[in-house]
N, CA, C and O atoms as CSV, one atom per row, in Angstrom:
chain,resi,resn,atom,element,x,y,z
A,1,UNK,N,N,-24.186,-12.662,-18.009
A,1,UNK,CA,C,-22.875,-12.422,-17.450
A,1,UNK,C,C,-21.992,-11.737,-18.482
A,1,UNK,O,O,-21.626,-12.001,-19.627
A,2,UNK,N,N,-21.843,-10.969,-17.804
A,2,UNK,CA,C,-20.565,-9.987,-19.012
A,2,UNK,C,C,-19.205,-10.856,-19.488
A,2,UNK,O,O,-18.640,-10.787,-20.579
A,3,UNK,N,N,-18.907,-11.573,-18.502
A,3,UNK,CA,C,-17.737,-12.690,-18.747
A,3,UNK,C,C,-17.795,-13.595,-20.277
A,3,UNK,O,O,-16.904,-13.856,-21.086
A,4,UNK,N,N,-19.710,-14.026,-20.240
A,4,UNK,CA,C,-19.801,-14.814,-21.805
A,4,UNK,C,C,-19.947,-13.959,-22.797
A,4,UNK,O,O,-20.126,-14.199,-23.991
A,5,UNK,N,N,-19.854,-12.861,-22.199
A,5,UNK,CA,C,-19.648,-12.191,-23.804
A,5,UNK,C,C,-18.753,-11.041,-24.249
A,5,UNK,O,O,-18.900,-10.038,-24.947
A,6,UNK,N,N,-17.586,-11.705,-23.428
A,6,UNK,CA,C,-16.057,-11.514,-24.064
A,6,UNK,C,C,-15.784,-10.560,-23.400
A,6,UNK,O,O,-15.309,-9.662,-24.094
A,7,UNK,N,N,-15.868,-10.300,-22.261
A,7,UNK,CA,C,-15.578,-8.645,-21.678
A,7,UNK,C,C,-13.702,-8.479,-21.753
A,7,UNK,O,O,-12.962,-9.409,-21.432
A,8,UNK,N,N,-13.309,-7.423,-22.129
A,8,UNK,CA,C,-11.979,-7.606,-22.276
A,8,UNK,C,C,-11.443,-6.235,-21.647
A,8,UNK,O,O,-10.964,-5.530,-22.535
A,9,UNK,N,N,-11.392,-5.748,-20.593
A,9,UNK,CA,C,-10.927,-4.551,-19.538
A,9,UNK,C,C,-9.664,-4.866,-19.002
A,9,UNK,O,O,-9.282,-5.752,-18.238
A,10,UNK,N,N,-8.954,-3.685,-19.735
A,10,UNK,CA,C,-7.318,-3.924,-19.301
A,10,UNK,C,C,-7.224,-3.741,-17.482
A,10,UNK,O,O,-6.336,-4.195,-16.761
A,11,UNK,N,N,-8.492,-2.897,-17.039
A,11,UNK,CA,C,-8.022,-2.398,-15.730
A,11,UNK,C,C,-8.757,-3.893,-14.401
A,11,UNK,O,O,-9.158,-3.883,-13.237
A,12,UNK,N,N,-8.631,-4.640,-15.161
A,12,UNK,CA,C,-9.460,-5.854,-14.303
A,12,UNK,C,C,-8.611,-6.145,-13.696
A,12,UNK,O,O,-7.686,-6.478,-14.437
A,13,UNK,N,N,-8.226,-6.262,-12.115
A,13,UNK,CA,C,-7.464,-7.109,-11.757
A,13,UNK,C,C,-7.582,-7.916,-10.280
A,13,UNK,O,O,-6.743,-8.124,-9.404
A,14,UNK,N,N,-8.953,-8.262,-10.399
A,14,UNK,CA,C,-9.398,-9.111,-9.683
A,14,UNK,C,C,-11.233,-9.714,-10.110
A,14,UNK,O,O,-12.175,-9.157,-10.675
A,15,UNK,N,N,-11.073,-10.891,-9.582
A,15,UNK,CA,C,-12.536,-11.402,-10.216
A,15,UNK,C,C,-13.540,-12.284,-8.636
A,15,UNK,O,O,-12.848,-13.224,-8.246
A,16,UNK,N,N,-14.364,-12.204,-8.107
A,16,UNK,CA,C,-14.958,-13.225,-7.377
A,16,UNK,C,C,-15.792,-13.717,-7.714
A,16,UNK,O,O,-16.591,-12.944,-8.243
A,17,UNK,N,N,-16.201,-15.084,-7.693
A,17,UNK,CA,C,-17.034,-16.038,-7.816
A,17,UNK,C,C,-17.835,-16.265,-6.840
A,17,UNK,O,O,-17.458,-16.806,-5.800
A,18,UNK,N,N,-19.027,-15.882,-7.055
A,18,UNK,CA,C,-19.493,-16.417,-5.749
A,18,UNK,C,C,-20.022,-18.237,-5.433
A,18,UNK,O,O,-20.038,-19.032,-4.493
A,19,UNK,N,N,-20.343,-18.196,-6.673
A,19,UNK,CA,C,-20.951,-19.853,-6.565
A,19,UNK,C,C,-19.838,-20.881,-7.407
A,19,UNK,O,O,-19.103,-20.322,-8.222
A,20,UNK,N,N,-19.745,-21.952,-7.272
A,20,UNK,CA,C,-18.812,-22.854,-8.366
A,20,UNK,C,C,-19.578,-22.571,-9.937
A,20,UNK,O,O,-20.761,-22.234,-9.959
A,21,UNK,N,N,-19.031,-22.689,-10.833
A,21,UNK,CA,C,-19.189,-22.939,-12.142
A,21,UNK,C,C,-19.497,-24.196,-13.011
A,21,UNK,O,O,-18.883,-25.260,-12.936
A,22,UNK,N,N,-20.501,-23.928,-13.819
A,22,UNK,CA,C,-20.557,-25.938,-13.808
A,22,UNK,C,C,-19.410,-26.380,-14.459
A,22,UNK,O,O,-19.510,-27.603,-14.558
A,23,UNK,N,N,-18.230,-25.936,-15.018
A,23,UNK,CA,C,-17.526,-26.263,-16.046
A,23,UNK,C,C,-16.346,-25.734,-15.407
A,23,UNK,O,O,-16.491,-24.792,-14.628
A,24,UNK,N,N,-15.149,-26.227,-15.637
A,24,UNK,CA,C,-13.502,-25.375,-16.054
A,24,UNK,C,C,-13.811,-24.853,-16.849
A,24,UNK,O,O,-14.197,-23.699,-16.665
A,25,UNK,N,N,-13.809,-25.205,-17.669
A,25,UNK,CA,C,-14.264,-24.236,-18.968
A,25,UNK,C,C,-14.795,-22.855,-18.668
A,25,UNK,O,O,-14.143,-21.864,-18.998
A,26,UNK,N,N,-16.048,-22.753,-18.006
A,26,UNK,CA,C,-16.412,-22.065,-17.309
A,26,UNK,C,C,-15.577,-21.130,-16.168
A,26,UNK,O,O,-15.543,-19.903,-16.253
A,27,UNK,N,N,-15.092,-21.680,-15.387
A,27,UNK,CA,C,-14.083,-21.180,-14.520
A,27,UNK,C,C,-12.793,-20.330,-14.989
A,27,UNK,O,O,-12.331,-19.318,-14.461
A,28,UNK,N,N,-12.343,-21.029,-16.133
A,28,UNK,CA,C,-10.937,-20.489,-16.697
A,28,UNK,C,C,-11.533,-18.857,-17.507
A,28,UNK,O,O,-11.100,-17.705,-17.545
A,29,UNK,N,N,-12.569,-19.483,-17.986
A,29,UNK,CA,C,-13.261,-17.757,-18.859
A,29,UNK,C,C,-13.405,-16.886,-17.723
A,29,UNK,O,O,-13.105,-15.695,-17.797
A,30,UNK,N,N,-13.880,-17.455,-16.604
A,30,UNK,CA,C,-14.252,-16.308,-15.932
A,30,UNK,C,C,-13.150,-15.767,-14.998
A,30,UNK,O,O,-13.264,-14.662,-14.470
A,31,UNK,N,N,-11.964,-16.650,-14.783
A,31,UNK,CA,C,-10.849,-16.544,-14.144
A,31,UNK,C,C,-10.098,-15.755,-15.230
A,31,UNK,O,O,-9.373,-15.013,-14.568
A,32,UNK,N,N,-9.867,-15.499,-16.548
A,32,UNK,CA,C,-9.004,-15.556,-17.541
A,32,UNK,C,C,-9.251,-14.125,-18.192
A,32,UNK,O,O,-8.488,-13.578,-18.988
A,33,UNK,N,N,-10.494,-13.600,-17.697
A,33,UNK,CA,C,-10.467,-11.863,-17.484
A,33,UNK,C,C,-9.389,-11.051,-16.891
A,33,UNK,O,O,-8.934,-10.037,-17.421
A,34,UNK,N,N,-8.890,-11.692,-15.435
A,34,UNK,CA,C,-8.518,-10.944,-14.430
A,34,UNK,C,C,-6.745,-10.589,-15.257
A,34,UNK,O,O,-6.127,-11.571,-15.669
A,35,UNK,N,N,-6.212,-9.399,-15.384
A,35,UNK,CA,C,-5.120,-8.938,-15.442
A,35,UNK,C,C,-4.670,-9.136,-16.890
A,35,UNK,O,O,-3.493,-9.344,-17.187
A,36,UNK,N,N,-5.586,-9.066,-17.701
A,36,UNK,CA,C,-5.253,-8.619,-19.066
A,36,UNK,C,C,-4.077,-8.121,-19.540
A,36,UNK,O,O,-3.329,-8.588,-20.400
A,37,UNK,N,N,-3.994,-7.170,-18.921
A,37,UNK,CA,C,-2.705,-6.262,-19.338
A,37,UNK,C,C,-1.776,-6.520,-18.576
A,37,UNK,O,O,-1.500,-5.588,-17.820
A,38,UNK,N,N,-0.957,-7.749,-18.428
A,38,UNK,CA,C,0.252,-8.308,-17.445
A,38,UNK,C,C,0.619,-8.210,-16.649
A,38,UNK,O,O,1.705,-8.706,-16.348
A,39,UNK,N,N,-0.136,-7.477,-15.839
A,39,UNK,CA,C,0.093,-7.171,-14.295
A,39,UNK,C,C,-0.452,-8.411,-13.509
A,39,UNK,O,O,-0.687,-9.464,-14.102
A,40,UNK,N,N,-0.693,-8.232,-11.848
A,40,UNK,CA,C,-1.015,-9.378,-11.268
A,40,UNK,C,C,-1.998,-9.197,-10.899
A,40,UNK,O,O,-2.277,-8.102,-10.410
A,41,UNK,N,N,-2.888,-10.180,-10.988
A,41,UNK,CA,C,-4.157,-10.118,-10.712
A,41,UNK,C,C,-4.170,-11.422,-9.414
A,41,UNK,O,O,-3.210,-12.035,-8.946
A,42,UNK,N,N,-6.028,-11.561,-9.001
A,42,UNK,CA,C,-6.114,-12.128,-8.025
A,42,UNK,C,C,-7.781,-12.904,-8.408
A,42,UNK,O,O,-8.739,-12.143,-8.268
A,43,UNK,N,N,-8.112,-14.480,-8.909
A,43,UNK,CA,C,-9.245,-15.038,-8.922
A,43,UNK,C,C,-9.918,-15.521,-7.699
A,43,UNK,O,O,-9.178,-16.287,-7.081
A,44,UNK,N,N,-10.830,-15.376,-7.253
A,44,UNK,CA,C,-11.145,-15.844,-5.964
A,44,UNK,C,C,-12.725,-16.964,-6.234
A,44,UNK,O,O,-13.559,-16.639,-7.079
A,45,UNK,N,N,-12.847,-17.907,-5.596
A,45,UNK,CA,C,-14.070,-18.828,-6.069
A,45,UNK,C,C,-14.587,-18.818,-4.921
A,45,UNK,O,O,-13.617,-18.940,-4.174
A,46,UNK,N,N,-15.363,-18.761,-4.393
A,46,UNK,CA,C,-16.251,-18.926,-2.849
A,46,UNK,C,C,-17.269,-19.796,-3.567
A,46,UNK,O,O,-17.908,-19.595,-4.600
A,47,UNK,N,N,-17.221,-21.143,-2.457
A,47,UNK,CA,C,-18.217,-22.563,-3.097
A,47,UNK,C,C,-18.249,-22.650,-1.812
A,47,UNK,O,O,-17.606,-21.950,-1.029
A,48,UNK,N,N,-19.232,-23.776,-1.468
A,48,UNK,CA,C,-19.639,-24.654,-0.544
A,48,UNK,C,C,-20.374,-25.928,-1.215
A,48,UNK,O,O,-20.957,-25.870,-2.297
A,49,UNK,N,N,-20.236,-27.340,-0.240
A,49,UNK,CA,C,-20.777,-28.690,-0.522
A,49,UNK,C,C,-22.259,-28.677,-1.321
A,49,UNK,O,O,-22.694,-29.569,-2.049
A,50,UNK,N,N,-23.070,-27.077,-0.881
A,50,UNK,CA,C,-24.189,-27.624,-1.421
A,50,UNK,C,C,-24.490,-27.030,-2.424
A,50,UNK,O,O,-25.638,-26.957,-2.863
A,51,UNK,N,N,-22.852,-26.196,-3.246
A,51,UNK,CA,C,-23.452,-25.806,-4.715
A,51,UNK,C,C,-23.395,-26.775,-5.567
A,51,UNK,O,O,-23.616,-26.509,-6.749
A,52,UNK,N,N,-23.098,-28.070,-5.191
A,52,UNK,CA,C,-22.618,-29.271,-5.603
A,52,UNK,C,C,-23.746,-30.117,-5.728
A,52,UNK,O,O,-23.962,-30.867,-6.679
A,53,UNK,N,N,-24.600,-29.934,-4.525
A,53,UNK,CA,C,-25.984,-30.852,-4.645
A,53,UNK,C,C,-26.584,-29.844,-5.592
A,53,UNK,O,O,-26.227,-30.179,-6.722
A,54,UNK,N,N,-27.387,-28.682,-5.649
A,54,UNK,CA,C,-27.557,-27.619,-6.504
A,54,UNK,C,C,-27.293,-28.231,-7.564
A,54,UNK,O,O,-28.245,-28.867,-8.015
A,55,UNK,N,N,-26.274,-28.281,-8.183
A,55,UNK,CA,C,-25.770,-27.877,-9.102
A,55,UNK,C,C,-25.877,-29.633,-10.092
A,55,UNK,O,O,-25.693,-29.753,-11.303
A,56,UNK,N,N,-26.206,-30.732,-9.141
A,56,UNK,CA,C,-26.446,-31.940,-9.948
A,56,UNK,C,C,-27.858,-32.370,-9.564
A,56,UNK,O,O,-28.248,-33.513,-9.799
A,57,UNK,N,N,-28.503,-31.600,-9.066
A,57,UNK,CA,C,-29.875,-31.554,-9.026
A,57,UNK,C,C,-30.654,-31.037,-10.929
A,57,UNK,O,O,-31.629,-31.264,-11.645
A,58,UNK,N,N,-29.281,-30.199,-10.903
A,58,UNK,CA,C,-29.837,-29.255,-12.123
A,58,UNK,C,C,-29.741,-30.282,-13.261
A,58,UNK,O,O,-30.715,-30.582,-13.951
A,59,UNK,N,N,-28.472,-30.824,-13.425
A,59,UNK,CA,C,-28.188,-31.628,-14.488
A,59,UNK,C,C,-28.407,-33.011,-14.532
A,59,UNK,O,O,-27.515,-33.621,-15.120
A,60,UNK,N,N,-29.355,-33.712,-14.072
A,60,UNK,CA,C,-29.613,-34.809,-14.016
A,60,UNK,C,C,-29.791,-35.752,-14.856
A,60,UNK,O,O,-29.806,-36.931,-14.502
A,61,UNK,N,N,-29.971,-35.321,-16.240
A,61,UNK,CA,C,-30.432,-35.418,-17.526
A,61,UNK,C,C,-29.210,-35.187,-18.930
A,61,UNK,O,O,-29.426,-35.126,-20.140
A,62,UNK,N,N,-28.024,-35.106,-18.223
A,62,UNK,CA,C,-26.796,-35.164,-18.704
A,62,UNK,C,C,-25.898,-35.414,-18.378
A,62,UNK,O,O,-25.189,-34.943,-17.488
A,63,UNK,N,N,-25.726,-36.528,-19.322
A,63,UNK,CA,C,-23.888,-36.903,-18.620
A,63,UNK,C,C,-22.960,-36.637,-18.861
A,63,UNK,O,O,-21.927,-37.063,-18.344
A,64,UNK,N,N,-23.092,-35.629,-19.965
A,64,UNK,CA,C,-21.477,-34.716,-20.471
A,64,UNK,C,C,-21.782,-33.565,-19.210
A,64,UNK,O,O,-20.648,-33.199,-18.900
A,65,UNK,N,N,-22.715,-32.860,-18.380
A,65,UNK,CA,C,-22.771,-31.626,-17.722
A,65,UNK,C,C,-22.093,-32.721,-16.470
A,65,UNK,O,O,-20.997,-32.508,-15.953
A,66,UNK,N,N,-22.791,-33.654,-16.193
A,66,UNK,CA,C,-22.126,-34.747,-14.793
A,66,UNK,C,C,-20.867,-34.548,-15.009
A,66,UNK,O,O,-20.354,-33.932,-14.075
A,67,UNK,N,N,-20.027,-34.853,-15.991
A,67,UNK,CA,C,-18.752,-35.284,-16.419
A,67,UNK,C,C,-17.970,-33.812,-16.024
A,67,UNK,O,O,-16.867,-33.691,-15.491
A,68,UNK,N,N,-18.991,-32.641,-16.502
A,68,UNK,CA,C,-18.247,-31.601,-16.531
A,68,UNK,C,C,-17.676,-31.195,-15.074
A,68,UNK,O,O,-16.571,-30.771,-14.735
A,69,UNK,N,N,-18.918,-31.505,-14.297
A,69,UNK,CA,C,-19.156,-31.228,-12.634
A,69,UNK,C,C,-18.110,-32.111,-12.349
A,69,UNK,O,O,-17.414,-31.247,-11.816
A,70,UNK,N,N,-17.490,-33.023,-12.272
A,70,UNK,CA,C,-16.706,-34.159,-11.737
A,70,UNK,C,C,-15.482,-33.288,-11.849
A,70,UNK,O,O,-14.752,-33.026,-10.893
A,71,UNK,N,N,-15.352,-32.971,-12.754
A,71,UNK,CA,C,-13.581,-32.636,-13.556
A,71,UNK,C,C,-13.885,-31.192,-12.439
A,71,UNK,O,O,-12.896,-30.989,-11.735
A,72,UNK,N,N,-15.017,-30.225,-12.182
A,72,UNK,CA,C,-14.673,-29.064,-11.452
A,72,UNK,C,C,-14.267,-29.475,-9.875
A,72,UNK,O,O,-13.401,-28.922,-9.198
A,73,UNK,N,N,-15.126,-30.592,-9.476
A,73,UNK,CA,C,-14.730,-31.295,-8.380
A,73,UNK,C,C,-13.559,-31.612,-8.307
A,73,UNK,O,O,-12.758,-31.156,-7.490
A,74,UNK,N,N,-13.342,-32.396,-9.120
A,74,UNK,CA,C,-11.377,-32.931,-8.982
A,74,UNK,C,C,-10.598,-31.724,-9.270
A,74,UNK,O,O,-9.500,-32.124,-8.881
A,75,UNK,N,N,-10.383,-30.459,-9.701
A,75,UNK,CA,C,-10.133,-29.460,-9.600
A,75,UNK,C,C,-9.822,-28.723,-8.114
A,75,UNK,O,O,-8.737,-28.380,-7.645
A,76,UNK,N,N,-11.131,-28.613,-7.567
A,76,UNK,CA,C,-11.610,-28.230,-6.290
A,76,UNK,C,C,-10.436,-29.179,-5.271
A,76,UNK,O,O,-9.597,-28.461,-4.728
A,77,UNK,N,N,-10.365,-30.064,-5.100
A,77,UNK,CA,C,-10.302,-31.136,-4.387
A,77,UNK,C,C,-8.507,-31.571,-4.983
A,77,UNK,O,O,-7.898,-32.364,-4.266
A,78,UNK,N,N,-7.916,-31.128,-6.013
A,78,UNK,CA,C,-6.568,-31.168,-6.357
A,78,UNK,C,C,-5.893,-31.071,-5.484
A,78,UNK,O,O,-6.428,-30.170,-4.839
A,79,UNK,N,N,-4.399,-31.598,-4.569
A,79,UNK,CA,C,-3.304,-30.730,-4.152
A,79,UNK,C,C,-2.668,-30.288,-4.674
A,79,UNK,O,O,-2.094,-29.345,-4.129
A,80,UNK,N,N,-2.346,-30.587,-5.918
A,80,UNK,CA,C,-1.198,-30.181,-6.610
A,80,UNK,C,C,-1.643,-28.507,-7.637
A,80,UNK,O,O,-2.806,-28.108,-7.705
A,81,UNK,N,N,-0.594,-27.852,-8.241
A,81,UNK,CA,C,-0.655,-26.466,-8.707
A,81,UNK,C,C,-1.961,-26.713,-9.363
A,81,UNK,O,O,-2.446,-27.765,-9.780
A,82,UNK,N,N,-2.461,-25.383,-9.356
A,82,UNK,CA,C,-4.027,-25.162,-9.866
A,82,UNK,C,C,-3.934,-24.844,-11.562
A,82,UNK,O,O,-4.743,-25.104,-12.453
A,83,UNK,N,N,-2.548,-24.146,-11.610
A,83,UNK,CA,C,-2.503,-23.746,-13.265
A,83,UNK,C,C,-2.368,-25.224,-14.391
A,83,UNK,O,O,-2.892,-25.484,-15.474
A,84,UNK,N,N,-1.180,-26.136,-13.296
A,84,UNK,CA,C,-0.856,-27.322,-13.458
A,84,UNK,C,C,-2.104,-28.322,-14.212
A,84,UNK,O,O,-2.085,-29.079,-15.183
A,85,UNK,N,N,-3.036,-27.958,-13.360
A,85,UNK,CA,C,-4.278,-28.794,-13.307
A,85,UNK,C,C,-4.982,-28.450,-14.451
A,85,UNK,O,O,-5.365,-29.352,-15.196
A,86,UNK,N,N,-5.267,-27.023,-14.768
A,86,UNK,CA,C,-6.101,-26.648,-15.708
A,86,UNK,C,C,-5.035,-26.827,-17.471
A,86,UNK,O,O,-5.326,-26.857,-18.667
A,87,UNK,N,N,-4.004,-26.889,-16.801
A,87,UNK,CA,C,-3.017,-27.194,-18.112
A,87,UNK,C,C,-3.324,-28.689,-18.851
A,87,UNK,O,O,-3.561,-29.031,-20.009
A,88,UNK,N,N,-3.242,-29.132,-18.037
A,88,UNK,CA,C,-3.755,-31.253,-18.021
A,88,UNK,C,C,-4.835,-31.060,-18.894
A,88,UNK,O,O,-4.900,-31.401,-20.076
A,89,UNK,N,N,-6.117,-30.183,-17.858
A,89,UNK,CA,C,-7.501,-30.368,-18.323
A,89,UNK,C,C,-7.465,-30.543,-19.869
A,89,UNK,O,O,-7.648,-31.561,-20.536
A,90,UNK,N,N,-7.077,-28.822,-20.392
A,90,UNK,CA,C,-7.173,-28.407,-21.594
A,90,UNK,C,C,-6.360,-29.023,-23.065
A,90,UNK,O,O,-6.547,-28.903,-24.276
A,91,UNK,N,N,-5.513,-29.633,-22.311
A,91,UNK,CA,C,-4.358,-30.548,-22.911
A,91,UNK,C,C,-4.914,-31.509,-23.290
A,91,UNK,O,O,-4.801,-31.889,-24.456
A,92,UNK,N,N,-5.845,-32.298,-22.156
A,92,UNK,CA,C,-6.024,-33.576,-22.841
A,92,UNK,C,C,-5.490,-34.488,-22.225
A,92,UNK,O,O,-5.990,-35.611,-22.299
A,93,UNK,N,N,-3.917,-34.184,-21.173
A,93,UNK,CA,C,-3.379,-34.991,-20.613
A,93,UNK,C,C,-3.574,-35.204,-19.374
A,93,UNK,O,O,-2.833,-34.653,-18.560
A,94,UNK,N,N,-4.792,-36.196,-18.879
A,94,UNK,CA,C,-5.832,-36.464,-17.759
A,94,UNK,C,C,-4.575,-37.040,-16.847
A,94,UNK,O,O,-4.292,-36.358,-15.862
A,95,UNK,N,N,-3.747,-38.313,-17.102
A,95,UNK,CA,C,-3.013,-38.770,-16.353
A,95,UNK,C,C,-2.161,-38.626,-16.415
A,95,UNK,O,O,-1.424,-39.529,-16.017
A,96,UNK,N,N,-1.445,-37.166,-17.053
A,96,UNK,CA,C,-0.115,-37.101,-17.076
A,96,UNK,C,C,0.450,-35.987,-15.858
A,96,UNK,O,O,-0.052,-34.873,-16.009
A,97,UNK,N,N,1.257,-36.080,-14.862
A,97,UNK,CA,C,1.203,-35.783,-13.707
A,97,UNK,C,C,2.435,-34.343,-14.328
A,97,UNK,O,O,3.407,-34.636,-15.024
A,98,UNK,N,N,2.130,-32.866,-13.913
A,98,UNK,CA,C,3.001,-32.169,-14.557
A,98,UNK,C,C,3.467,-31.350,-13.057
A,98,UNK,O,O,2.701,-30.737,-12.313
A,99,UNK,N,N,4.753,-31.521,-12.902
A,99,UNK,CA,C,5.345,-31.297,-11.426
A,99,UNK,C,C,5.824,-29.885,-11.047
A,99,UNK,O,O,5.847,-29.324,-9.952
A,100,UNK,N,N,6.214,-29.458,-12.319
A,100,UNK,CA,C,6.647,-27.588,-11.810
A,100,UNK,C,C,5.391,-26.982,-11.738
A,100,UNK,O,O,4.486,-27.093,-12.565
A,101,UNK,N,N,5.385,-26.095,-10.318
A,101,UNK,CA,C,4.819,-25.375,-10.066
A,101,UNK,C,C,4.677,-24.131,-10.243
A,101,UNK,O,O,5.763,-23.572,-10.090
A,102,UNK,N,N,3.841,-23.412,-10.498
A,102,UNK,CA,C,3.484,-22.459,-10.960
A,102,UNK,C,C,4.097,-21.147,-10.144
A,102,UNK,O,O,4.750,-20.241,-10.662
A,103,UNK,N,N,3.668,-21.284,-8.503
A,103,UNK,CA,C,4.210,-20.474,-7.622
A,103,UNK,C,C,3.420,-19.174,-7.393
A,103,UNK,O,O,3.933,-18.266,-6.739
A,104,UNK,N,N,2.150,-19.054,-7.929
A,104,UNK,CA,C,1.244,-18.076,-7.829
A,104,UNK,C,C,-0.157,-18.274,-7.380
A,104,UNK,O,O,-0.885,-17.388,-6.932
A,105,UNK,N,N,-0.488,-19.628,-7.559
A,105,UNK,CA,C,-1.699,-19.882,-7.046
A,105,UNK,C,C,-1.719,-20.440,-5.758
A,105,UNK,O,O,-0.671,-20.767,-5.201
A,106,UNK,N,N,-3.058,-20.604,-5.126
A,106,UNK,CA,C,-2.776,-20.862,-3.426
A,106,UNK,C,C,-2.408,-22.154,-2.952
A,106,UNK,O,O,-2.025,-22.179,-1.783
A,107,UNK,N,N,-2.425,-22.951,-3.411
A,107,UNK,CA,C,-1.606,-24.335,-3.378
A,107,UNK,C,C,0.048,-23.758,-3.166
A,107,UNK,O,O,0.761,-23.487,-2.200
A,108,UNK,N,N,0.164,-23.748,-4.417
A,108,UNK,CA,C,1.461,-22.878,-4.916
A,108,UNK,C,C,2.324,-22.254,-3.521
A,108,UNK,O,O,3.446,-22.443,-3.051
A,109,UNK,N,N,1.342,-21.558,-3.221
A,109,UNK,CA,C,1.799,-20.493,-2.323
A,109,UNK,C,C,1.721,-20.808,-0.946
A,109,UNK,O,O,2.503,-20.263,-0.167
A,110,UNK,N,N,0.946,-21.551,-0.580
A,110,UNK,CA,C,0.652,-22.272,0.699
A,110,UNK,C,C,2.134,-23.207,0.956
A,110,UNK,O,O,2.836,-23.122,1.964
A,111,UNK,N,N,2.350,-23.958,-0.042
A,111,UNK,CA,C,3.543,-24.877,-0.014
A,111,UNK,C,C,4.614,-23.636,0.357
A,111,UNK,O,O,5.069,-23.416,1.479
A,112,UNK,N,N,4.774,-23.217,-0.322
A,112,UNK,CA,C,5.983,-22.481,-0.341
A,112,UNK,C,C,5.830,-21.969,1.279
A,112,UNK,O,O,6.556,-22.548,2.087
A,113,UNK,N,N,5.275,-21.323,1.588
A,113,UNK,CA,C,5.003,-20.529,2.973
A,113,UNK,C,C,5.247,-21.960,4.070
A,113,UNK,O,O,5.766,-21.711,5.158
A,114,UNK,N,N,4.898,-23.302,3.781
A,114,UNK,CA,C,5.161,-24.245,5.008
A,114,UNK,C,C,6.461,-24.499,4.591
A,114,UNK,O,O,7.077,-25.154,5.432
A,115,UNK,N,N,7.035,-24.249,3.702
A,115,UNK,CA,C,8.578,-24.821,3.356
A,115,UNK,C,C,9.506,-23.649,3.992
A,115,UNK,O,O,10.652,-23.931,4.341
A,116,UNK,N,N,8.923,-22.135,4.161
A,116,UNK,CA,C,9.399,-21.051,4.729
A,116,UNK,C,C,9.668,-21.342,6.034
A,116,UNK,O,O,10.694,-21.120,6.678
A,117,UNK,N,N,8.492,-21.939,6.411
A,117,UNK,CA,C,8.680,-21.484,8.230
A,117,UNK,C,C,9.516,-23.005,8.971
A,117,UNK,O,O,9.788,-23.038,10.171
């Protein structure tokens, strides 16, 4: 994947995923390409339930990769802002609940649009 090995293209400004990632970690690198050069970009993840069986079929034999899969799940499965979430992750601060929203991601934006109409 060109993503692990640092691809850095100012003209990127969109990324799709087709399968989940076993990691945030994972996700944020490959999300964290898109719009380099400060413009707006757009990450898109396309998953389904059974990249999930897949994907702990694979790791059965680790419980830091389990651990990793859980945290992409609770990710997945968040209501609250997505940037919010990955801010926590990387932070460290698992239970600390962080309430401003970002206003760009689809949570984000979904809220806002039912608060519109």
């Amino acid at each position: 994947s060109a993503f692990g090995l640092g691809m850095d293209v100012s003209h990127l400004f969109w990324v799709v995923l087709w399968q989940t990632p076993l990691s945030l970690t994972s996700l944020a690198q490959s999300l964290g390409r898109v719009a380099r050069n400060g413009a707006e970009g757009v990450g898109l993840l396309l998953w389904d339930t059974e990249d999930f069986s897949n994907l702990r079929w694979a790791i059965t034999d680790s419980p830091e990769k389990q651990q990793d899969l859980m945290d992409v799940i609770g990710y997945i499965e968040d209501e609250g802002c997505r940037k919010a979430a990955l801010r926590r992750y990387f932070n460290g601060s698992q239970g600390e609940l962080v309430t401003k929203a970002c206003g760009l991601c689809d949570l984000c934006l979904s809220k806002c649009q039912t608060l519109l109409h």
